[in-house]
C-alpha positions as CSV (number, residue, x, y, z in Angstrom):
1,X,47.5,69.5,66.6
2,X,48.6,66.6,64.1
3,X,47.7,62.9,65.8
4,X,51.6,62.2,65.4
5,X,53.0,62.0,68.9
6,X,56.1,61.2,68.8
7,X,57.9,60.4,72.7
8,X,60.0,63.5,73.2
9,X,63.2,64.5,75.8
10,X,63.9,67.8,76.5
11,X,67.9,67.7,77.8
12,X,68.1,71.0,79.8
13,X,66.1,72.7,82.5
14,X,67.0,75.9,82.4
15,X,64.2,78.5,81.2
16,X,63.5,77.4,77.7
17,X,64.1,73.9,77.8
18,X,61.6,73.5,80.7
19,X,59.0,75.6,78.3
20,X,59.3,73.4,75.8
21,X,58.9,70.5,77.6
22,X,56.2,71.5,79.6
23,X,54.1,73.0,76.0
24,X,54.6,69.6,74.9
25,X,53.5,67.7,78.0
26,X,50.5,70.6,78.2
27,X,49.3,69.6,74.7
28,X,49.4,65.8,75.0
29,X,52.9,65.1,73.7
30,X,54.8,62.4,75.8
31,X,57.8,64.2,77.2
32,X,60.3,64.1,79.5
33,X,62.6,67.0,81.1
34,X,65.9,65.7,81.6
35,X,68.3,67.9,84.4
36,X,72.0,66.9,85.5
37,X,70.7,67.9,89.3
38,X,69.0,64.9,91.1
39,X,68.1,67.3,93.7
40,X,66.4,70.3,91.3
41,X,64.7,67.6,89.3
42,X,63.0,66.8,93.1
43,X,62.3,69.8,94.1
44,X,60.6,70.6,90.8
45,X,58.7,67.1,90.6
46,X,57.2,68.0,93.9
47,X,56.6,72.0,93.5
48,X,55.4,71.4,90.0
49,X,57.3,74.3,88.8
50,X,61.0,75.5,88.1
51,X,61.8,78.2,90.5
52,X,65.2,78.9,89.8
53,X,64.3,79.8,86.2
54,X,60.2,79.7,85.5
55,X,59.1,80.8,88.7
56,X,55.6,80.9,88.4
57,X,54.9,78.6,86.0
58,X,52.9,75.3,86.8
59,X,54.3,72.2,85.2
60,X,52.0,70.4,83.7
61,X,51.2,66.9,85.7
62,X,52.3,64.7,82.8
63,X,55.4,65.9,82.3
64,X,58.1,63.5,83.6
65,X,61.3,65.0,85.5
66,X,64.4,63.4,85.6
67,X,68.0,63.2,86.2
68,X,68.0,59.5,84.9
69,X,69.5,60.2,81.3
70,X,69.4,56.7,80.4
71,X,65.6,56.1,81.2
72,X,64.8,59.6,79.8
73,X,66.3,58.7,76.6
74,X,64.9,55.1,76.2
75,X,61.9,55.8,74.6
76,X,62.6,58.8,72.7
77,X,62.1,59.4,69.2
78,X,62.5,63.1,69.5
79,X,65.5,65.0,71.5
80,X,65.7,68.6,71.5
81,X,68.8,69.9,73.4
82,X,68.9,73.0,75.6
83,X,72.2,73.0,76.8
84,X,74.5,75.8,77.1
85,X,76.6,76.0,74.5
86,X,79.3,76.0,77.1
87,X,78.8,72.2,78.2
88,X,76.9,70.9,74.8
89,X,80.2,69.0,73.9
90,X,80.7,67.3,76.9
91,X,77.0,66.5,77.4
92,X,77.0,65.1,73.9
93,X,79.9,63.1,74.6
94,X,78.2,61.5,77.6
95,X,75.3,60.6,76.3
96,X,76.1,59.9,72.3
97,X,75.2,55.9,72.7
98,X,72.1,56.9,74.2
99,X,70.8,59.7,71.3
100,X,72.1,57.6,68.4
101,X,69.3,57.1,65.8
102,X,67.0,59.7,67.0
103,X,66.5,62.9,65.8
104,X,68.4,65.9,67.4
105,X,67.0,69.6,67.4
106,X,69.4,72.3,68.8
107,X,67.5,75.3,70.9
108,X,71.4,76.5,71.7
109,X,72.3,79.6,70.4
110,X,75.8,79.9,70.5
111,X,78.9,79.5,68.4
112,X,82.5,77.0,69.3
113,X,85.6,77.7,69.6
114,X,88.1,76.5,67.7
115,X,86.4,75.9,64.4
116,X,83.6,78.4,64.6
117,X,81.2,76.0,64.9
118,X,77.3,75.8,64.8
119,X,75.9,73.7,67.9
120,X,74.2,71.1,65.1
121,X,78.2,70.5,63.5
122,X,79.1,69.5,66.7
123,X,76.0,66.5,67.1
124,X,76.9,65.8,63.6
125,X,80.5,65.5,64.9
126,X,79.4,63.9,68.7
127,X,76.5,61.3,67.0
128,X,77.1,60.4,63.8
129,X,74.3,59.7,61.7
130,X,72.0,61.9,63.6
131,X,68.7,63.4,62.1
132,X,70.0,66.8,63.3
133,X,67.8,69.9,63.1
134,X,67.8,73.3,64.7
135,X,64.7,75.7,66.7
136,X,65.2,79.1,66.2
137,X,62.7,82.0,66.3
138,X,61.7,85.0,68.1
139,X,61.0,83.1,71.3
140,X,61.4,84.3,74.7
141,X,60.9,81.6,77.0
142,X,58.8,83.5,79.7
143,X,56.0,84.4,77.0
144,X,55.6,81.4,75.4
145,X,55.1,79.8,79.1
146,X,52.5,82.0,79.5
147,X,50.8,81.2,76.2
148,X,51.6,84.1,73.8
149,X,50.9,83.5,70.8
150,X,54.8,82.6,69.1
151,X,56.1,81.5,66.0
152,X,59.2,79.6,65.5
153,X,61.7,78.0,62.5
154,X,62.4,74.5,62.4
155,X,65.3,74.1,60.1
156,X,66.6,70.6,58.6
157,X,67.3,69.3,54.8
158,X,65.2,66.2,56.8
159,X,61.8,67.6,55.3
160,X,60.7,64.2,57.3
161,X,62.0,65.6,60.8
162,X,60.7,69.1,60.0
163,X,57.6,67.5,59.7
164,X,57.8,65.5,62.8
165,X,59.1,68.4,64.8
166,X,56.1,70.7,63.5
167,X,53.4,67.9,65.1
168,X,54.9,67.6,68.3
169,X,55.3,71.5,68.8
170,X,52.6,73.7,66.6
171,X,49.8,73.9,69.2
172,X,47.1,77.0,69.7
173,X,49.9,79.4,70.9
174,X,52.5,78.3,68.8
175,X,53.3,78.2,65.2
176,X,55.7,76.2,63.5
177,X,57.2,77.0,60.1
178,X,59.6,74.9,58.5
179,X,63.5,75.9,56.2
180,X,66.0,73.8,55.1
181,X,68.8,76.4,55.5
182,X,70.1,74.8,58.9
183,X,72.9,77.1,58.8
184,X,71.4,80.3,58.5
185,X,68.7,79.9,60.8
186,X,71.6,78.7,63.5
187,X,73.7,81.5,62.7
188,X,71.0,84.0,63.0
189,X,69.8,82.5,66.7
190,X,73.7,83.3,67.6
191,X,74.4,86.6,66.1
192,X,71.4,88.4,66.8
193,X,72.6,87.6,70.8
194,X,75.4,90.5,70.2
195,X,73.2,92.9,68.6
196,X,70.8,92.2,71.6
197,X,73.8,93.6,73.9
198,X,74.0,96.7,71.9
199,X,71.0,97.5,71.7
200,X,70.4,97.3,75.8
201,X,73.4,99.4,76.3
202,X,71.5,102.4,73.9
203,X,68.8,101.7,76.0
204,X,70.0,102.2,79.2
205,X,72.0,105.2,77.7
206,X,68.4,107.2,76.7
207,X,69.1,107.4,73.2
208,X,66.5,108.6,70.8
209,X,63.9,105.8,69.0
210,X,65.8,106.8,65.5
211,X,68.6,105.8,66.8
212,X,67.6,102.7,68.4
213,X,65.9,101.8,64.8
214,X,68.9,102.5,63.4
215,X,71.0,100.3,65.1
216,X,68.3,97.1,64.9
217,X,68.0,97.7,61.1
218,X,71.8,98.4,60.5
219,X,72.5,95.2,62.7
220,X,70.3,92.8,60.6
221,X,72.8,94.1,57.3
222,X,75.5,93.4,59.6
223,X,74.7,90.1,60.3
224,X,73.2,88.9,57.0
225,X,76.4,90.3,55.3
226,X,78.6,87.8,57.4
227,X,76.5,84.7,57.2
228,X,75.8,85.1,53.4
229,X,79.5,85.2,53.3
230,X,79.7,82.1,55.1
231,X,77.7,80.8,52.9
232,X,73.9,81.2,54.3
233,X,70.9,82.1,52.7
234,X,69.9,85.8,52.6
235,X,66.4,85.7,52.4
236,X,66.5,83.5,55.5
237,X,67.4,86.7,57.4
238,X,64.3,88.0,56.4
239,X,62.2,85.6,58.6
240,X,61.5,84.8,61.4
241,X,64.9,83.5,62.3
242,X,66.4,86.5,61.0
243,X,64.8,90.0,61.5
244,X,61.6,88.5,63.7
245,X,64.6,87.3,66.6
246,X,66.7,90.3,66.3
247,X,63.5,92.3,66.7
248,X,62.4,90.5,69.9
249,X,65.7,90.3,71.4
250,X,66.9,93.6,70.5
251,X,63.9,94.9,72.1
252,X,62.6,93.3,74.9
253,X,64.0,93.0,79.0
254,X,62.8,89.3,78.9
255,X,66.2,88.8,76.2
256,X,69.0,87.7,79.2
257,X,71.4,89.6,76.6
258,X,69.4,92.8,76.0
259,X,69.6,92.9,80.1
260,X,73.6,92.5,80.1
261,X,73.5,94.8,77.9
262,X,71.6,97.3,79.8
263,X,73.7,96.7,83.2
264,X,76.6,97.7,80.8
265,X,75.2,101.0,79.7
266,X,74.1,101.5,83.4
267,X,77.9,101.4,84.0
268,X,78.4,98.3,85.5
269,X,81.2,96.3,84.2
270,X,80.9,93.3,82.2
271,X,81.9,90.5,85.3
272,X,78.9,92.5,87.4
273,X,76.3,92.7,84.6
274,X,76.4,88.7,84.1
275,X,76.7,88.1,87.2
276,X,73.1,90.3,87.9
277,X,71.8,88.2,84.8
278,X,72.3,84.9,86.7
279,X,71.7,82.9,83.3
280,X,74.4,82.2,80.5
281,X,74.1,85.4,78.3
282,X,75.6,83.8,74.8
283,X,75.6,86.9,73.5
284,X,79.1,87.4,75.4
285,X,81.4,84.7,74.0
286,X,80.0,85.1,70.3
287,X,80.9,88.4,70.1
288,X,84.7,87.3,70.8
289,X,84.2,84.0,68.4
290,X,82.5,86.7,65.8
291,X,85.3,89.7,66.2
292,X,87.9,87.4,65.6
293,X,86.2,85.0,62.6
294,X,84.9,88.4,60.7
295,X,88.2,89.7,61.3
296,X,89.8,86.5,59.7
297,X,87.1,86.4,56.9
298,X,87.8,90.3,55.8
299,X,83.8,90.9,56.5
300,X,83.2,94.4,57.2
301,X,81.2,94.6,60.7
302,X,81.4,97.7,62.5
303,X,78.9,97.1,65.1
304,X,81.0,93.9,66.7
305,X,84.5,95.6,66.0
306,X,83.0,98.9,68.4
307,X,81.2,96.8,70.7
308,X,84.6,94.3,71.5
309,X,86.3,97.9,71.4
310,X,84.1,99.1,74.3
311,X,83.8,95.6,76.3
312,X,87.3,94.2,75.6
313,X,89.4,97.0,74.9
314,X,88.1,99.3,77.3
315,X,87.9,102.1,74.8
316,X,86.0,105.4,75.4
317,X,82.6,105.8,74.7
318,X,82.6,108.5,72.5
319,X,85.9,107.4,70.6
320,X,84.4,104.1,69.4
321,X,80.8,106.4,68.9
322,X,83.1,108.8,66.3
323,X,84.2,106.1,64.6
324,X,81.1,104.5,63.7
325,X,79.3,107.4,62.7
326,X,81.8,108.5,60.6
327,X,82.6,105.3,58.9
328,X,81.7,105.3,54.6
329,X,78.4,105.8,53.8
330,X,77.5,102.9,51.2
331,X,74.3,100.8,50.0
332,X,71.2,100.8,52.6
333,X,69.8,97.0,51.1
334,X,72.9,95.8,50.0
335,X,71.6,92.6,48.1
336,X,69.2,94.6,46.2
337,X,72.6,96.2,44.7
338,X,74.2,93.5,44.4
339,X,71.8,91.9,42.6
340,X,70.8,94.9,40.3
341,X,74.3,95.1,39.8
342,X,74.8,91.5,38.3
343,X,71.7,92.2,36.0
344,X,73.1,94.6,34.4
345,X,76.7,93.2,34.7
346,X,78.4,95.5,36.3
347,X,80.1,95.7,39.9
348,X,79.0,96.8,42.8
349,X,80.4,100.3,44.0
């Protein structure tokens, strides 16, 4: 690791908040956990470990725990927040005089209502002026505690802060590579989160390994068609914030969503399958936020329009099964038409 150690907070203790405070801490960084609880930060500063959602997992000795946000904040340089994208506003609010000047990385992978807006728009919004970056990456939270080896995407136009970010976090286990397309890397940590829910429901339902591939690979054009339209990046979906997430999360019963999404196929309903989860499962409210905004934005998404059909509209199985598989058949890449297309200048078909 880099001799640049910056003093780093972790706001969040929740399962990958307290992982990435506790790498930090367990590779030399100075770092504090930061929890809203008085009495979990206790129990975990005396147990050495976050039972509620790292059970298992030793906290490194170094690592401070607080509830103090003031004193957590002091001395920070770095601040990556691991809040729920349910209470990141407020949080922010809170605590704005306290973050000003430092820079901000968002872990949150969720989307805001009204506005459609990315987690970093709204610390740009909260803290003006803020260094803002986002972490994104096929990271599940229980394997990188256990010292998998990982990669993750740091994502800022701040080539400084990318920098900064890479010291403090690329260790043995972990690898750190740097974009500065902030928006696609955001958008792809929030959309994959739907796909995730699909794909545990195909799962739990025993279909075939074609079709699960087909799904994984037909949600990645899904989702890069949207947020190119939005304006992102394409070839950022090719990464690891793109197709190295969706793989990971579409694949694995560590991804919270992947496991709502099996409880759905199991035939619970949606109410009892987060409430077996236990965790925020963001997956849930971007798929409303990302009906309604591709809906809005004339993008063609067929997976999220039959999954909200299934979840939200209670339609049968098989109906919203027809319609997919018998929806027009077009390009499989669809940039590599596109571009061909514009080479030779013609349209694509």
């Amino acid at each position: 690791m880099s001799d640049l150690k910056a003093s780093v907070t972790v706001l969040g203790g929740g399962s990958f908040g307290t992982t990435l405070a506790n790498l930090m801490a367990t590779n030399g960084v100075p770092a504090t956990l930061w929890l809203r609880d008085e009495e979990q930060a206790d129990a975990m500063r005396g147990k050495r470990e976050n039972s509620r959602y790292l059970p298992g997992v030793q906290l490194d000795p170094r690592l401070i725990i607080t509830s103090d946000a003031q004193a957590a904040l002091a001395d920070a340089e770095l601040v990556f927040l691991a809040i729920p994208s349910g209470a990141f506003r407020s949080v922010l609010k809170q605590l704005a005089p306290a973050l000003a000047g430092k820079g901000l990385i968002s872990t949150t992978k969720g989307i805001e209502q009204p506005g459609f807006l990315m987690m970093s728009q709204i610390v740009e919004q909260e803290v003006p002026g803020a260094r803002v970056a986002v972490l994104s990456g096929p990271n599940l939270a229980r394997e990188i505690a256990a010292g998998a080896l990982t990669a993750t995407v740091i994502a800022s136009e701040d080539d400084q802060l990318n920098a900064q970010v890479q010291a403090v976090l690329g260790c043995s286990s972990l690898r750190v590579y740097a974009s500065r397309d902030r928006y696609g890397v955001e958008l792809g940590g929030a959309l994959k989160n739907v796909y995730a829910i699909i794909s545990g429901m195909a799962a739990a339902m025993g279909v075939g390994e074609n079709t699960r591939s087909m799904l994984i690979t037909r949600s990645l054009a899904e989702m890069t068609r949207f947020a190119v339209h939005l304006g992102a990046n394409p070839m950022t979906f090719l990464g690891l914030a793109g197709v190295g997430d969706l793989i990971v999360t579409c694949t694995s019963p560590l991804s919270r969503n992947y496991q709502v999404g099996h409880a759905l196929g199991q035939g619970l309903s949606l109410e009892e399958s987060v409430a077996r989860l236990g965790q925020v499962a963001e997956g849930v409210n971007t798929l409303r936020v990302l009906h309604s905004k591709s809906q809005a934005e004339g993008v063609y998404m067929p997976l999220v329009a039959g999954l909200h059909a299934l979840i939200f509209e209670r339609q049968p199985l098989q109906e919203v099964i027809g319609r997919l598989m018998s929806a027009e058949q077009k390009h499989d890449v669809e940039f590599s038409a596109f571009m061909s297309c514009t080479v030779t200048n013609k349209e694509p078909q």
